[in-house]
C-alpha positions as CSV (number, residue, x, y, z in Angstrom):
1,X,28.5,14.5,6.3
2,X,27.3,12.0,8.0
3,X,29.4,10.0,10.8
4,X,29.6,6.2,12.6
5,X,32.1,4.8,14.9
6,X,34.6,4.2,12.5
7,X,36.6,1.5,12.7
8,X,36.5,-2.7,13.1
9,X,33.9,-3.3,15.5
10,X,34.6,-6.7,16.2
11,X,38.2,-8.6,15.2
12,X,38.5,-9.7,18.9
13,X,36.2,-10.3,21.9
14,X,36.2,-6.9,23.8
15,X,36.5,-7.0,28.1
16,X,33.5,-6.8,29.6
17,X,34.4,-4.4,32.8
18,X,37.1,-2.2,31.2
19,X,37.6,0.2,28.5
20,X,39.8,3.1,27.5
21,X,38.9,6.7,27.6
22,X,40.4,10.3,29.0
23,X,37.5,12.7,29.0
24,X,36.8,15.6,31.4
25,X,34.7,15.7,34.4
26,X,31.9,18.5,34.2
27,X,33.4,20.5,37.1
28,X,36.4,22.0,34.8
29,X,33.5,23.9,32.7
30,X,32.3,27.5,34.3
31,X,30.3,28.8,31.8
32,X,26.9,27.6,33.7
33,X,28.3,28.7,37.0
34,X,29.3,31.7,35.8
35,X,26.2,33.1,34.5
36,X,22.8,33.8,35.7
37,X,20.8,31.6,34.0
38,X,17.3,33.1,32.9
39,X,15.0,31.1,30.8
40,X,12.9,32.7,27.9
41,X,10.1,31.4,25.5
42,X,11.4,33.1,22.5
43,X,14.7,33.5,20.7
44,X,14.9,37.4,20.9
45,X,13.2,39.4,23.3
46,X,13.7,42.9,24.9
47,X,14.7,43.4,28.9
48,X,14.6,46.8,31.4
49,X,17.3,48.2,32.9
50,X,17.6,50.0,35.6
51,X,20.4,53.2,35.9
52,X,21.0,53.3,39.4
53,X,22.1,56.8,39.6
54,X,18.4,57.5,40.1
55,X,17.9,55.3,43.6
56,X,20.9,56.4,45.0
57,X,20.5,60.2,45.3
58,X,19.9,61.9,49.1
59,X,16.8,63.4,47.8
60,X,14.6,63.0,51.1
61,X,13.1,66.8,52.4
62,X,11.3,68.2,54.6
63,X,7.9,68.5,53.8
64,X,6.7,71.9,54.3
65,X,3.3,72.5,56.3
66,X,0.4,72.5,53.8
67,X,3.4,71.4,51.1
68,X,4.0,68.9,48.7
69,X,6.5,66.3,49.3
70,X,9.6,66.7,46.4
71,X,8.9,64.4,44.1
72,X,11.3,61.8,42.5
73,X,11.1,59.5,39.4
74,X,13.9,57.1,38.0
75,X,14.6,56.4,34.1
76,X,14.7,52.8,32.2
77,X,16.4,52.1,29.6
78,X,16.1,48.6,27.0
79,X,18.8,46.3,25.8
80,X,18.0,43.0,24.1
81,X,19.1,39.4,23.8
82,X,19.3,36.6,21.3
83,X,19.2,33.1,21.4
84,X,20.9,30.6,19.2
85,X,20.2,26.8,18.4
86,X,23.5,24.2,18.6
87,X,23.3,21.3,17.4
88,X,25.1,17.9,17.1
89,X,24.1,14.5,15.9
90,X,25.4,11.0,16.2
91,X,24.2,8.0,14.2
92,X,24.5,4.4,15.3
93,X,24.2,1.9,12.7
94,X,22.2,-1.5,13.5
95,X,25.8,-3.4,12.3
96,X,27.5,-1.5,14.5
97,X,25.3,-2.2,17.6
98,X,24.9,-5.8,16.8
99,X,28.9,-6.1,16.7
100,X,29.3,-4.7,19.7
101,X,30.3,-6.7,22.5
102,X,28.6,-4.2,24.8
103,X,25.7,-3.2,23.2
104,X,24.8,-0.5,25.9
105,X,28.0,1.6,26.0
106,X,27.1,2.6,22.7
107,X,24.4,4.5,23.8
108,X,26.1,6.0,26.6
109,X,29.0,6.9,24.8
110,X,26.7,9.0,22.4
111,X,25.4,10.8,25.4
112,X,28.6,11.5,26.6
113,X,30.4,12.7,23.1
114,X,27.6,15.1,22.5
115,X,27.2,16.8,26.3
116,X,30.7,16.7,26.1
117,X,31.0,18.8,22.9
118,X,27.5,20.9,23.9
119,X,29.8,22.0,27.2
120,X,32.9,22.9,24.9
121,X,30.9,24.8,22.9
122,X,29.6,27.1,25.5
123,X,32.6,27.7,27.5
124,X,34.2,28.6,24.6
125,X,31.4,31.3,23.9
126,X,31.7,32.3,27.4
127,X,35.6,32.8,27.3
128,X,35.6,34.8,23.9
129,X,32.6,36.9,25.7
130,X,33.4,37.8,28.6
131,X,37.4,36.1,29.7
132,X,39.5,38.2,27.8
133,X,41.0,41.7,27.6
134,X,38.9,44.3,26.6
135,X,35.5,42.9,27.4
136,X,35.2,45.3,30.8
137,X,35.2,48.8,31.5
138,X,37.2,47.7,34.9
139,X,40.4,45.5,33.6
140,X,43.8,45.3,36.1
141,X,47.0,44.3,34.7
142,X,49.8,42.4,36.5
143,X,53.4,43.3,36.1
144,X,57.0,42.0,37.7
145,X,57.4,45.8,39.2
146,X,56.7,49.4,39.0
147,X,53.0,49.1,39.5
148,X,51.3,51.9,38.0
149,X,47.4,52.7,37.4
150,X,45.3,49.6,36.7
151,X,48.4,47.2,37.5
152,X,49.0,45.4,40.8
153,X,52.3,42.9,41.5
154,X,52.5,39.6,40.1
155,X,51.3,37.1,42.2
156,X,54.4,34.9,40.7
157,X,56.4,37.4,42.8
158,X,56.5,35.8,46.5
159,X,55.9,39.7,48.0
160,X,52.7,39.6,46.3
161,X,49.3,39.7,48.2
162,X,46.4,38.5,46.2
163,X,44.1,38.4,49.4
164,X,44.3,42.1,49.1
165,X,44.4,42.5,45.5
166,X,40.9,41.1,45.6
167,X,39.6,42.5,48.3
168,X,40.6,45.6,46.8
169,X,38.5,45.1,43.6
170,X,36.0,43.9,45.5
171,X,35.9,47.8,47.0
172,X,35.8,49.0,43.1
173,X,32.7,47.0,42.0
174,X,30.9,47.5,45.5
175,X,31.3,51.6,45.3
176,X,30.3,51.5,41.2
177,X,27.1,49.1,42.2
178,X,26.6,48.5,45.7
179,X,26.9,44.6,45.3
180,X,29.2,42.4,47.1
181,X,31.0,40.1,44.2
182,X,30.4,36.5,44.7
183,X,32.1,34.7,42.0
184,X,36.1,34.2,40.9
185,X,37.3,32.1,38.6
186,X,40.9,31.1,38.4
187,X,42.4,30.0,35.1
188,X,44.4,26.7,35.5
189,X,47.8,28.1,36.2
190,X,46.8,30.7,38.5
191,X,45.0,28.1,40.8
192,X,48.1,26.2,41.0
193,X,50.1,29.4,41.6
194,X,48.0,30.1,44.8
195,X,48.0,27.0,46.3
196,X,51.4,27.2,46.8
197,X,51.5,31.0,47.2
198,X,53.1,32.5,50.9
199,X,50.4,34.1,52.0
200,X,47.7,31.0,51.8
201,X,50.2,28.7,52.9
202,X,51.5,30.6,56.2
203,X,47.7,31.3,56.9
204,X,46.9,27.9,57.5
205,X,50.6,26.0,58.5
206,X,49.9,26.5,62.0
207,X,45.9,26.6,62.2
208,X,45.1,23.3,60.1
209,X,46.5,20.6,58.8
210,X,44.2,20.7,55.5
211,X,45.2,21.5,52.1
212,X,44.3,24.7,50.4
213,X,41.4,23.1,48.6
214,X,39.0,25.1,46.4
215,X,36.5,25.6,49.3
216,X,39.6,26.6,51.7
217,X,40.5,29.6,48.9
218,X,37.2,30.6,48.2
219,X,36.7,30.8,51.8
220,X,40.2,33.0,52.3
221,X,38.9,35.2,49.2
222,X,35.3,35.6,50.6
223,X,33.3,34.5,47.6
224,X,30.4,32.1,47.6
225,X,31.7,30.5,44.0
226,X,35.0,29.9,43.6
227,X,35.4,27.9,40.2
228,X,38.7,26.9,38.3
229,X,38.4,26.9,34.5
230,X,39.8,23.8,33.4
231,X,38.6,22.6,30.7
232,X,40.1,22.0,27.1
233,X,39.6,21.5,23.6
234,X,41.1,20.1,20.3
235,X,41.4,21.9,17.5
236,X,43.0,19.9,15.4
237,X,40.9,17.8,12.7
238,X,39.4,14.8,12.9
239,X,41.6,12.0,11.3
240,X,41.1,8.0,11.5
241,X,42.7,6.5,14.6
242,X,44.1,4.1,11.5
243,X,46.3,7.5,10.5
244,X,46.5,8.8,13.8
245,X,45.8,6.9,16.8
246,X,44.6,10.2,19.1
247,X,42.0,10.9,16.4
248,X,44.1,13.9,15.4
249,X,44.9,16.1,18.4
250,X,45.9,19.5,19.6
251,X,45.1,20.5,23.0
252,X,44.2,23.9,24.6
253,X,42.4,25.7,27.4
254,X,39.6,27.1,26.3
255,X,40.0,29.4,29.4
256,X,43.4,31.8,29.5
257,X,45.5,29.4,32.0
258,X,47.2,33.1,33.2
259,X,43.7,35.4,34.1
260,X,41.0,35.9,36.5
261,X,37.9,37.3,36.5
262,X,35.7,38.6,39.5
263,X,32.1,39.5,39.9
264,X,28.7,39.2,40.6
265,X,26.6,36.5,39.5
266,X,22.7,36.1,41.1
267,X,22.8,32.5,41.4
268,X,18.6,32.6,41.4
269,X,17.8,35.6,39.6
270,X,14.4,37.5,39.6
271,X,12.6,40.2,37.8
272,X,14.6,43.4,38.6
273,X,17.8,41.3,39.7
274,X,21.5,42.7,39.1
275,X,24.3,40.1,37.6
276,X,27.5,40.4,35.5
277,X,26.4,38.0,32.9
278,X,23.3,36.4,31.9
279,X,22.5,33.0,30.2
280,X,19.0,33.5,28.0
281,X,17.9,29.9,28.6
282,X,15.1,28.9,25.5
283,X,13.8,26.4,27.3
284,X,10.5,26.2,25.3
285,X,12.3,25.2,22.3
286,X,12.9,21.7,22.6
287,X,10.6,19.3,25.3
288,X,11.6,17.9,28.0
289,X,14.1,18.3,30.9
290,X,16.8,21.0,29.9
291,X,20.2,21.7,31.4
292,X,21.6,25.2,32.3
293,X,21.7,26.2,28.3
294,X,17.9,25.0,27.1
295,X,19.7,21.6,25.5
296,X,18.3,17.9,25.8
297,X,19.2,15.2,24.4
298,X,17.2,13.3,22.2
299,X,17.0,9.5,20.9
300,X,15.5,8.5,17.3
301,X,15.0,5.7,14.6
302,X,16.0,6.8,11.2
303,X,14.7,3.4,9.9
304,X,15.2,3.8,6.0
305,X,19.2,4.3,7.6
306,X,18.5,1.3,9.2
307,X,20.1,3.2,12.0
308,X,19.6,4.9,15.8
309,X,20.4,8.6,16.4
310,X,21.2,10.8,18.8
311,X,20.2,14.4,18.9
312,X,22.0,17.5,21.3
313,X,20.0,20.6,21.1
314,X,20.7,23.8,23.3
315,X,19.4,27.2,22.2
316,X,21.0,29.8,24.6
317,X,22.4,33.4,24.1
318,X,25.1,35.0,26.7
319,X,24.9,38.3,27.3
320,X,26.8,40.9,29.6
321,X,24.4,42.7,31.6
322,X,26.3,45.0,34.2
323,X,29.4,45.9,33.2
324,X,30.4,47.8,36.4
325,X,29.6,44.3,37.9
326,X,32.8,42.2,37.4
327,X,36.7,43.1,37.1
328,X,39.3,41.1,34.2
329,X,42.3,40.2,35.4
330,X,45.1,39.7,32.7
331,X,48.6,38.9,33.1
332,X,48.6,37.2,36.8
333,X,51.7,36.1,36.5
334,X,53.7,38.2,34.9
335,X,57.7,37.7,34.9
């Protein structure tokens, strides 16, 4: 079906320096940030792995005189990835643009309702992926009390330490892998939990005068990327502002607000490189300058439309790659 701004575009002169709009800034996604992004040239390819079992055995002997040294060999195994095309398009009709008081903010506005829905569209394929319960092999649970196996205290509970909590799954995934995790991200309620949590706030009230900022809890946890998953999305359906003046809302998280997840992601991977989760980048797909998923956007003339369009391709595929690289984290704050 095909879409315009729908709408009067011009009962009344429009302002010139002010308009309306709530959208969200590109920080509140962490799909790109939590992913190793690895660009391909095709849409399915194969990939070597590694068992590590084989490079950490004490193997090393003596060699005896006029001997052989032992001799050692590691296995590789093959696992695969796929990547898929999304696409969105959005058509500006000549009326339109010549009704518009500000011609220009049409075409930014495009830019923005299609990056913005691109974005959406992969955190959402990251959260079902890899941000929910039984996507690890390693997965803690919080509870209000008698902690058992796999369960540590609610950090809603003020006797809580999540400093340690973390630093003791850091210990799990670093004696499974060897790698120091480098990445946490903090659904929304979580993050606000924290920053007003006992043990951050009596480790700075008499050191600093500085709020407990991202970079101050990432620094207090220890990891390099700290990111809080924000962002939202409506799944309600579209309906006229004429019906419905929000365009038909219903707002969620597209991250749980209540989990975590820790691991490691290799911010510049290489051939041979370990990481939680990888993003198959098919950047050969579409020309021209790509963002972290292999998308541009394009701008065309559909003349027999007598109209301008605007094209969002990404072709991506996510894929978890370690799975004795990152922890899930359910139920922070359990009451």
């Amino acid at each position: 079906m095909k879409k315009s701004i729908s709408g009067d575009t011009n009962p009344d002169a429009y302002l010139t320096n002010y308009s309306f709009g709530l959208m969200q800034d590109d920080g509140v996604f962490v799909a790109g940030a939590a992913s190793s992004r690895i660009p391909v040239t095709q849409e399915a390819g194969k990939f070597n792995v590694y068992p590590p079992g084989y490079f950490w055995r004490d193997e090393a002997q003596v060699r005896p005189l006029g001997g052989r040294p032992v001799q050692v060999s590691y296995g590789v195994k093959e696992d695969t990835y796929v990547a898929e095309e999304w696409a969105l398009e959005h058509v500006i009709d000549d009326r339109t643009r010549q009704n518009s008081r500000i011609q220009n903010r049409l075409d930014e506005n495009a830019t923005r309702l299609l990056t913005t829905k691109q974005m959406i569209r992969a955190d959402r394929i990251w959260a079902t992926s890899f941000f929910a319960t039984g996507k690890w092999a390693m997965e803690v649970t919080g509870v209000a009390s008698g902690v058992g196996a796999g369960e540590f205290l609610s950090w809603a509970d003020d006797a809580s330490s999540p400093l340690s909590d973390i630093e003791d799954w850091k210990e799990m995934i670093r004696l499974g892998t060897g790698m120091e995790p480098n990445t946490l991200v903090l659904g929304s309620n979580v993050r606000k939990r924290l920053k007003n949590h006992p043990e951050f706030v009596d480790r700075i009230k008499y050191t600093s005068s500085a709020m407990i900022t991202n970079a101050v809890m990432a620094a207090m946890f220890e990891v390099d990327n700290l990111r809080v998953a924000r962002a939202f999305y409506n799944t309600a359906a579209e309906k006229a502002p004429s019906v419905d003046d929000t365009g038909g809302e219903n707002i969620t998280y597209i991250v749980d607000p209540n989990a975590a997840w820790l691991g490691y992601i290799d911010p510049n991977p290489t051939l041979d490189s370990p990481t939680a989760i990888a993003t198959f980048a098919w950047d050969s797909l579409v020309p021209g300058q790509t963002n972290d998923f292999g998308g541009v956007i394009s701008r065309g003339r559909d003349g027999r439309a007598y109209s301008d369009y605007f094209h969002s391709r990404q072709a991506f595929g996510m894929k978890k790659i370690s799975d004795d690289l990152a922890v899930f984290v359910k139920d922070v704050l359990a009451a």
